[in-house]
N, C-alpha and C positions, 0 to 999 in steps of 0.2 A: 805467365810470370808477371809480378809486378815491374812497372814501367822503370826508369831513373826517376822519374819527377816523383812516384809514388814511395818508391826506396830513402828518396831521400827525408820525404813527408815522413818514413815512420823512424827514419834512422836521427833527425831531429828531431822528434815529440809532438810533430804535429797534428800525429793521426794516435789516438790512444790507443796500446795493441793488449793491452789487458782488460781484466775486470768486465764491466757491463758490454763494454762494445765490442768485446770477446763475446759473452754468452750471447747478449742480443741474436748477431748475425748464427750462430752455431743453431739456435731455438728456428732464427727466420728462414733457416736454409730447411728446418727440419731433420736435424741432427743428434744423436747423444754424442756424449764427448766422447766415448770409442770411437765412433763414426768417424768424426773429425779429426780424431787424432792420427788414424788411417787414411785418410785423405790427405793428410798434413806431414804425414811419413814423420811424425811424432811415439812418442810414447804418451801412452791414457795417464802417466805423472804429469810429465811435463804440460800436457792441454787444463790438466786439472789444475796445476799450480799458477798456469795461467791465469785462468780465467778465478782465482782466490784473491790474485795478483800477491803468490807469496812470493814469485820469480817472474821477472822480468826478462824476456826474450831477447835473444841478442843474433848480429850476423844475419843466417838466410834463412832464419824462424822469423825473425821481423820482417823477413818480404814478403814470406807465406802467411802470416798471419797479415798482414796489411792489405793484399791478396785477399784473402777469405773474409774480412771484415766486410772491402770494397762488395765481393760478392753477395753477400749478406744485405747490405743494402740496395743492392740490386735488387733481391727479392723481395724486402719490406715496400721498395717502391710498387712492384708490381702486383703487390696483395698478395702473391704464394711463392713457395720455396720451391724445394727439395731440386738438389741437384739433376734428378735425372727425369724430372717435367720439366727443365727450363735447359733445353741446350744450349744455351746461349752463356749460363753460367757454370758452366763444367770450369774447374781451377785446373791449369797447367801446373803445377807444380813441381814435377817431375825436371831436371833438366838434364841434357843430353851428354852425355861423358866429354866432349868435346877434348883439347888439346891438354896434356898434364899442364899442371902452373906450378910455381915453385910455392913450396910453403916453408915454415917454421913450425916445429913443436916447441915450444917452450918446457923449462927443467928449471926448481929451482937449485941453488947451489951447484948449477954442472952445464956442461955444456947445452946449446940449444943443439936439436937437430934440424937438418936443413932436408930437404927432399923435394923430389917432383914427382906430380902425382896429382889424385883428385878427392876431394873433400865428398866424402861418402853420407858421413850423416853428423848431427849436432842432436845432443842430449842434455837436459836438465833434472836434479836430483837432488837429494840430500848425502851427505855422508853418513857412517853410521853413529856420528853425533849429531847427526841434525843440521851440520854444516851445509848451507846452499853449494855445488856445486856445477859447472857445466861440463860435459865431456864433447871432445871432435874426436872423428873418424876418419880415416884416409886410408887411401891405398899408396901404394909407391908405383912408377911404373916397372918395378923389378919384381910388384907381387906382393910386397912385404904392407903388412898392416901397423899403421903407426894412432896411437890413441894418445892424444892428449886429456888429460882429467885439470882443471882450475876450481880452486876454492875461491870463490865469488869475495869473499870478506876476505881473508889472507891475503889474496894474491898469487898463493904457494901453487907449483903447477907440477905434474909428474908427467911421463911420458911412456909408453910402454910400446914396444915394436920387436914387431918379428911375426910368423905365420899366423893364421887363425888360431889354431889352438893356443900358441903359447898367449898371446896375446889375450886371450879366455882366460886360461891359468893365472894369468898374472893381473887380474880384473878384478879387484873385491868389492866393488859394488854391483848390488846385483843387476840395476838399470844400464848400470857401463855394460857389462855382461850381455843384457836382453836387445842395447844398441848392436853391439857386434854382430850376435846370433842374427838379428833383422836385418842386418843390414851386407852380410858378407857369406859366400856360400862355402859350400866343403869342398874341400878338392880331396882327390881320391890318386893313386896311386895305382896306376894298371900292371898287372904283374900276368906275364899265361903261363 
């Protein structure tokens, strides 16, 4: 995982996390951008918007990407890529469920909701006007899945929660949709 000192380099502008110093390392690692987007527990939009720099990363996509940048240079330095000849440059990314933390979803016009739990996954997209938007994912620790969706220009933010499925059901884009699916499993109901 990226450091604080690194977190904060991308979270102030000092490390560029799109465009060229995007593809650069993604090409030096020896990557397609499925590849990467997989490794980055991304979606293949959001690595692709990336790297166009039509969306700008935000949160724990800027650590990962800051992350896989610094990686990426690692390998330019040493003449060759690909993650899985250089154990040294394997990306953590992954992190460990550790203790719930409280969060907020944001609503516009309605109450926020409040919960404890843990931040599952972050998505970037368009709406089906083109609108840029980002969606978060969380769990509750009661089970319950809560999706926040933000219109990056608006502001405007919606919130949707309740089981996997409803939470599906009530998802009209189809990337908010493909995050949930990847990102949350089924549960099943035992009956004898």
């Amino acid at each position: 995982m990226a450091n604080a000192s690194t977190t904060n380099q991308a979270t102030n502008g000092a490390i560029k996390l799109t465009g060229a110093p995007l593809t650069e390392a993604r090409e030096a690692l020896g990557m397609t951008q499925a590849v990467a987007a997989r490794v980055m527990g991304v979606s293949n939009q959001s690595m692709s918007s990336w790297e166009s720099e039509r969306v700008k990363p935000w949160g724990k996509n800027a650590e990962k990407i800051a992350n896989f940048i610094m990686a990426g240079e690692r390998a330019k330095a040493k003449g060759r890529g690909k993650l899985d000849d250089e154990p040294e440059l394997e990306l953590n990314l992954e992190q460990e469920r550790g203790e719930p933390r409280e969060h907020v979803a944001r609503r516009t016009a309605m109450d926020d909701v409040r919960f404890s739990g843990w931040l599952l996954a972050e998505a970037e997209g368009s709406s089906a006007k083109g609108m840029d938007c980002a969606a978060t994912l969380f769990e509750t620790v009661a089970g319950t899945f809560v999706v926040e969706v933000e219109y990056l220009t608006s502001g405007r933010c919606y919130t949707v929660y309740g089981d996997r499925t409803f939470v599906l059901s009530k998802s009209g884009l189809p990337w908010v949709r493909d995050m949930i699916e990847e990102n949350t499993t089924v549960t099943y109901v035992d009956i004898d």
